[in-house]
VEXDREN-2710 file (C-alpha; in Angstrom, 1 decimal):
% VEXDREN-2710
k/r/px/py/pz
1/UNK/96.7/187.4/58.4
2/UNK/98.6/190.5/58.4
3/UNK/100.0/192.4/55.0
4/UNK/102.9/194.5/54.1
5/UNK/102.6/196.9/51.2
6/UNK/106.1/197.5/50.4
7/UNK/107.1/199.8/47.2
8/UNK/110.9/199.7/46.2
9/UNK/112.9/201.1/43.0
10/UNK/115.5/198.1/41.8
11/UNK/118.6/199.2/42.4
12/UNK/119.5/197.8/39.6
13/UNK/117.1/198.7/36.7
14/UNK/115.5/201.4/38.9
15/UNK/112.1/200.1/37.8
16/UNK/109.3/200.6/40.7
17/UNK/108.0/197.5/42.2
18/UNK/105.1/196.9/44.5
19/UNK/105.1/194.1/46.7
20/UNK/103.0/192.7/49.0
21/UNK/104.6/191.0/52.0
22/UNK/102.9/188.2/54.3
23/UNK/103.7/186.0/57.3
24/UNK/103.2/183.1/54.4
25/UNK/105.7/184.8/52.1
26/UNK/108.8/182.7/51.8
27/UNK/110.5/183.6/48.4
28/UNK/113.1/187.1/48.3
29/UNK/110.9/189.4/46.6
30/UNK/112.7/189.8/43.1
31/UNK/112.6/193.1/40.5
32/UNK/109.4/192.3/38.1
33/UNK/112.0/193.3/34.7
34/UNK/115.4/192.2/35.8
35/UNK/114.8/189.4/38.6
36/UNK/116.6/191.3/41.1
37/UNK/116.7/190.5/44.8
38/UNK/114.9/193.6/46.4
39/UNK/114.7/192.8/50.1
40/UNK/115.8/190.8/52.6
41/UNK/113.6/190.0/55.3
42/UNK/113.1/187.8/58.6
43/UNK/109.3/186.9/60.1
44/UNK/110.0/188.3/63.7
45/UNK/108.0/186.9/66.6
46/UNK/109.9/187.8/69.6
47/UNK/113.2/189.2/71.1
48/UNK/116.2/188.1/73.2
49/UNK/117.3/190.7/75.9
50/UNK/120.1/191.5/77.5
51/UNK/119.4/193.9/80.7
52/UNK/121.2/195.6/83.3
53/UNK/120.3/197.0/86.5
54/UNK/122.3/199.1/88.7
55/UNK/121.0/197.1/92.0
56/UNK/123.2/194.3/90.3
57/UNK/126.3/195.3/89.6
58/UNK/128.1/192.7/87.5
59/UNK/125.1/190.6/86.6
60/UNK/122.5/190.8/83.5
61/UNK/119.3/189.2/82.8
62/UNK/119.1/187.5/79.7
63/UNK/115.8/186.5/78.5
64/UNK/112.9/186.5/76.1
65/UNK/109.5/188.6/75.1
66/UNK/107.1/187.9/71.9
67/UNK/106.2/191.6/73.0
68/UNK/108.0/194.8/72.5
69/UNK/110.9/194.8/75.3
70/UNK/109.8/198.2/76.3
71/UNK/106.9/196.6/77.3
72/UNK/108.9/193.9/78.6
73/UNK/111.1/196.4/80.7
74/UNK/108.3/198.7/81.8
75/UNK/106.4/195.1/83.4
76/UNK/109.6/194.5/85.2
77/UNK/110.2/198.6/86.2
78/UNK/106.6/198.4/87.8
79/UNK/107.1/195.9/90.0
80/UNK/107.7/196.7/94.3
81/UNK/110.6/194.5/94.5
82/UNK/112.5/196.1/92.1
83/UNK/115.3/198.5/93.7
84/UNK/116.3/200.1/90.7
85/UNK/115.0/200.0/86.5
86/UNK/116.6/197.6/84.2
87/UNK/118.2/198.9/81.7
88/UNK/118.6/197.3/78.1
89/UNK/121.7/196.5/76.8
90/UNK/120.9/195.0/73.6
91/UNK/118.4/192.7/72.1
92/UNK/118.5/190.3/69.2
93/UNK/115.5/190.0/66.9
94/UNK/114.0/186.2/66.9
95/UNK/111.6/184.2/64.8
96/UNK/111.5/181.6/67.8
97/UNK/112.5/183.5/70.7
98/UNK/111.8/180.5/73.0
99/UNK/113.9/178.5/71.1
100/UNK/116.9/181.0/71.1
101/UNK/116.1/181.9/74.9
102/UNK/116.8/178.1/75.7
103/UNK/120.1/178.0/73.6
104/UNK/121.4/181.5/74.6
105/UNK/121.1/179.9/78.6
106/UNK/122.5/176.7/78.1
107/UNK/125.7/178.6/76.2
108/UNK/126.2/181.1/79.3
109/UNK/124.7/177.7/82.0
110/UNK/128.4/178.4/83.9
111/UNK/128.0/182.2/84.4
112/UNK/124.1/181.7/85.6
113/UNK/122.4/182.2/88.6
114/UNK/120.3/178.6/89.5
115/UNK/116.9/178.7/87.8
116/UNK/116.9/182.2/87.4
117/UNK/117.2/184.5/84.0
118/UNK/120.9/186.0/85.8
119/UNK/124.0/185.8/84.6
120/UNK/127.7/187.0/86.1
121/UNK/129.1/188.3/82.9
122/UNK/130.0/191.3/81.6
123/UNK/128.0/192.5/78.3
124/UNK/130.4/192.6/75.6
125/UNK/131.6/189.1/76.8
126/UNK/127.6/188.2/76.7
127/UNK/127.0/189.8/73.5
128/UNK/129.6/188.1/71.6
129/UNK/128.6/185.0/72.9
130/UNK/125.3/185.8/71.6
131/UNK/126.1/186.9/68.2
132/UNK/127.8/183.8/67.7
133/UNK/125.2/181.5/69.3
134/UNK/122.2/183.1/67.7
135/UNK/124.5/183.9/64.5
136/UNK/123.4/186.9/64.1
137/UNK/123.9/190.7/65.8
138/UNK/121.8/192.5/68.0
139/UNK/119.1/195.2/66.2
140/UNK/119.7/197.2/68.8
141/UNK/122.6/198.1/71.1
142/UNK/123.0/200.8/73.9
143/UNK/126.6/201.4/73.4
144/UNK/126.7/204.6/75.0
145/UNK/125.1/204.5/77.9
146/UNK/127.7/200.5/78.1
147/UNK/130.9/201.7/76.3
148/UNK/130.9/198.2/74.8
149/UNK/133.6/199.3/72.5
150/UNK/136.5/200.2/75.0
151/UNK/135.0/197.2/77.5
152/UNK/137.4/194.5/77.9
END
């Protein structure tokens, strides 16, 4: 079993606190004098992606790692029959990525390639589709590189 040793001031009584954080921890660690909610947290096992890759223009692949999606990314970069990298758009943290892989494909099931992890949508129409499905936003989003922001 992994531990996290956490140490946080209250923002409310500015007392120190210690806290010791595990994949068994359920409770919202609290301030130790005031009873203060110190942290919110999420047990994260996985990721959804979104990708892009300039060989398919107009079509992402949505899917889902328990590892890093670098790692994820760079397994897919190294292959031969790749023409060009993916790219990552976004991805959404997940403490049953499986689970939340299944739901995110049968929500876009109209815009998908058959049996594959492709989808014909653009990404700020797939990422608001995800945020609502998953109910929650991405933890990371490559809005520069996308210009998600003045996409239509």
């Amino acid at each position: 079993m992994k531990l996290v040793a956490i140490i946080l001031p209250c923002h409310n009584c500015k007392t120190v606190n210690r806290l010791v954080l595990s994949e068994e921890s359920r409770n919202k660690p609290r301030c130790g004098s005031c009873g203060t909610v110190l942290l919110e947290y999420s047990i994260v096992t996985g990721f959804v992606y979104v990708l892009t890759n300039p060989a398919f223009p107009g079509v992402l692949k949505i899917g889902f790692t328990t590892r890093s999606v670098e790692s994820r990314i760079a397994e897919f970069n190294s292959a031969t029959a790749v023409p060009a990298p993916f790219e990552i758009v976004a991805y959404y943290s997940s403490h049953d990525p499986k689970k939340d892989d299944r739901t995110v494909h049968l929500a876009l099931d109209s815009c998908r390639a058959p049996g594959k992890e492709f989808f014909a949508i653009k990404p700020k129409q797939a990422l608001d589709l995800l945020t609502e499905v998953l109910g929650r936003r991405p933890i990371y989003l490559h809005d520069k590189l996308f210009n998600l922001a003045e996409e239509k």
